[in-house]
C-alpha positions in Angstrom: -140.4 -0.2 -89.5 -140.2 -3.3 -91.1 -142.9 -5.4 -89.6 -142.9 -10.0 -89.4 -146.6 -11.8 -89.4 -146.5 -15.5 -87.9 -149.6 -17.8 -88.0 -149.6 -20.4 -86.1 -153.0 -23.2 -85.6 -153.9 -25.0 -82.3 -156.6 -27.6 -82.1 -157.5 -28.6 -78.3 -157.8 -32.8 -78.5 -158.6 -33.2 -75.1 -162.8 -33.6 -75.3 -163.4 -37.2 -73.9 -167.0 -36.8 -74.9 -168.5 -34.3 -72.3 -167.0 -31.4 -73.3 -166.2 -28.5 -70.5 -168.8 -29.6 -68.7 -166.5 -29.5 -65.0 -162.9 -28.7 -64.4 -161.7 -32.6 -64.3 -164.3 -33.5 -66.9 -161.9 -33.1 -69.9 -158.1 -33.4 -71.0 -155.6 -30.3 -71.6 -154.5 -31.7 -74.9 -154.1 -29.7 -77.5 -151.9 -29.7 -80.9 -149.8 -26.6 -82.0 -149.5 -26.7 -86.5 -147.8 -24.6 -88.5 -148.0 -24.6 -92.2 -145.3 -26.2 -94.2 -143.8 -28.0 -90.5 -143.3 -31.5 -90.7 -144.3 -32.2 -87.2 -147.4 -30.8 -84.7 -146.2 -30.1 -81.3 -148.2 -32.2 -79.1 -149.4 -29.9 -76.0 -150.9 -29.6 -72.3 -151.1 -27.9 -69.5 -148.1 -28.3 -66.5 -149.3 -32.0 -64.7 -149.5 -29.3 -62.0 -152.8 -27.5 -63.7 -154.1 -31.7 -64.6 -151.8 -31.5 -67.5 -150.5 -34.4 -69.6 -146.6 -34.5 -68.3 -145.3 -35.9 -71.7 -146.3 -33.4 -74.1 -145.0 -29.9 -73.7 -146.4 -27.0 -71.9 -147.0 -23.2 -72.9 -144.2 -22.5 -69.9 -141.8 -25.1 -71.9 -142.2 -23.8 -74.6 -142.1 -20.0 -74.2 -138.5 -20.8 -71.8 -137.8 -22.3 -75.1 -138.5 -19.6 -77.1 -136.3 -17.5 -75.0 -133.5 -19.8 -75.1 -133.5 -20.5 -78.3 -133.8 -16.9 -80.0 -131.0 -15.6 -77.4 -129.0 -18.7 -79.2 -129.5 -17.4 -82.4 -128.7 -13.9 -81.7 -125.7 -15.0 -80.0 -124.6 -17.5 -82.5 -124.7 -14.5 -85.2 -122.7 -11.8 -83.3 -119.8 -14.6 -82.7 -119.8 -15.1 -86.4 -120.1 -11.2 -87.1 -117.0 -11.0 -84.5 -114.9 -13.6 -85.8 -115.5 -16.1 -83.0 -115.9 -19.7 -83.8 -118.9 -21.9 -82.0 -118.2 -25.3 -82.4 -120.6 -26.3 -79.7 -124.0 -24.6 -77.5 -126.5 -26.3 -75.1 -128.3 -24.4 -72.7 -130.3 -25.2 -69.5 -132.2 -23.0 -69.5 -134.3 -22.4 -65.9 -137.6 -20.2 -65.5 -139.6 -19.5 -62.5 -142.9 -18.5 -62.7 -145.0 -17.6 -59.6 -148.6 -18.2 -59.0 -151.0 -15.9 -57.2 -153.8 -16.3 -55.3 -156.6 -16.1 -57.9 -154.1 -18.6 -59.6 -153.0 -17.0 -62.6 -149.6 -16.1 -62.7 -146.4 -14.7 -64.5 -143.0 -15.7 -65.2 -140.5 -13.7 -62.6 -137.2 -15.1 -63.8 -135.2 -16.8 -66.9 -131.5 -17.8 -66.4 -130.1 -18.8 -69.3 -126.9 -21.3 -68.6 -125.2 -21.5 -71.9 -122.7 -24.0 -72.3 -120.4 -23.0 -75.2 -117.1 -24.5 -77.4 -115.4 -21.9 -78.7 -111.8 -22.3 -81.2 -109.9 -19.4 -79.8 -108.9 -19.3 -75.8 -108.2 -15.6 -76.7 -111.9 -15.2 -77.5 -113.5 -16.2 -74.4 -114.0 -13.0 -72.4 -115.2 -11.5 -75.8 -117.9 -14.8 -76.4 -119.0 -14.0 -72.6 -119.5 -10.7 -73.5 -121.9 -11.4 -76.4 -124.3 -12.9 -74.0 -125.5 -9.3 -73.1 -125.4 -7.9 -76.3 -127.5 -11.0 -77.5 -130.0 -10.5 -74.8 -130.5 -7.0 -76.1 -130.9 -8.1 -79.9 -133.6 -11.4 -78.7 -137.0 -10.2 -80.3 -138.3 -12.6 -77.6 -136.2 -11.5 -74.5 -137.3 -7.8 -76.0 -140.9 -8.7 -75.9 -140.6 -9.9 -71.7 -141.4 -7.8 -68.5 -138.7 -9.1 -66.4 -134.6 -9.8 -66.4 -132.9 -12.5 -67.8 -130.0 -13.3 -66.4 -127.2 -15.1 -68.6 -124.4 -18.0 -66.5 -122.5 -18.7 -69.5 -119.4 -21.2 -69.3 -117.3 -20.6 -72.3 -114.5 -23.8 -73.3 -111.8 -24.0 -76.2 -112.0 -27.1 -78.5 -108.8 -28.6 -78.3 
């Protein structure tokens, strides 16, 4: 089995000069660098858990990571099946529920891919892909719960 290493390096920013030294005493921010990227993703927690609401959050990011990879997949079987993509966006929407000790865990992902295809004839066949590209998604592989796929499929005119 063929097997893929990723590094990644995150730096927490957020010590205003007291460290950890109470839960409000210090900032969630934190930066997220990968070798040979041109840009650090800026982090923090949700504004929920006293996050910083204009950087991104590990929930962003990892609906993100699901949205994306299930993009890729998809946009490779279309090719692989003769359907042209002119267009894709996707709002994507994840719920995640907190317990009582307050961790917590993501319960759903519904992907709502928007998609521009060349060929009306194609459509049901693109809709279809969306399973298929759930399946193939090393991320959507590595989850413990369902995503569910809304896609709407249009013809470039």
């Amino acid at each position: 089995m063929k097997k893929h290493h990723y590094k990644t390096m995150l730096e927490w920013t957020g010590n205003t000069g007291e460290g950890t030294t109470n839960y409000k005493a210090y900032q969630r921010a934190h930066e997220i660098s990968i070798a040979g990227k041109n840009h650090n993703i800026m982090g923090s927690s949700d504004p929920s858990f006293r996050g910083d609401s204009s950087r991104y959050n590990p929930e962003e990011l990892f609906l993100s990571s699901i949205s994306s990879c299930h993009m890729l997949w998809f946009l490779h079987l279309c090719s692989v099946h003769g359907i042209t993509v002119m267009e894709y966006r996707d709002n994507a929407i994840g719920v995640m529920e907190e317990d009582k000790k307050g961790s917590g865990r993501f319960t759903t992902v519904t992907l709502h891919p928007q998609v521009i295809i060349t060929d009306p004839d194609m459509v049901q066949k693109a809709n279809s892909l969306h399973k298929e590209a759930n399946t193939m998604c090393f991320i959507a592989n590595s989850c413990n719960f369902k995503i569910e796929h809304e896609p709407i499929t249009g013809v470039k005119v």
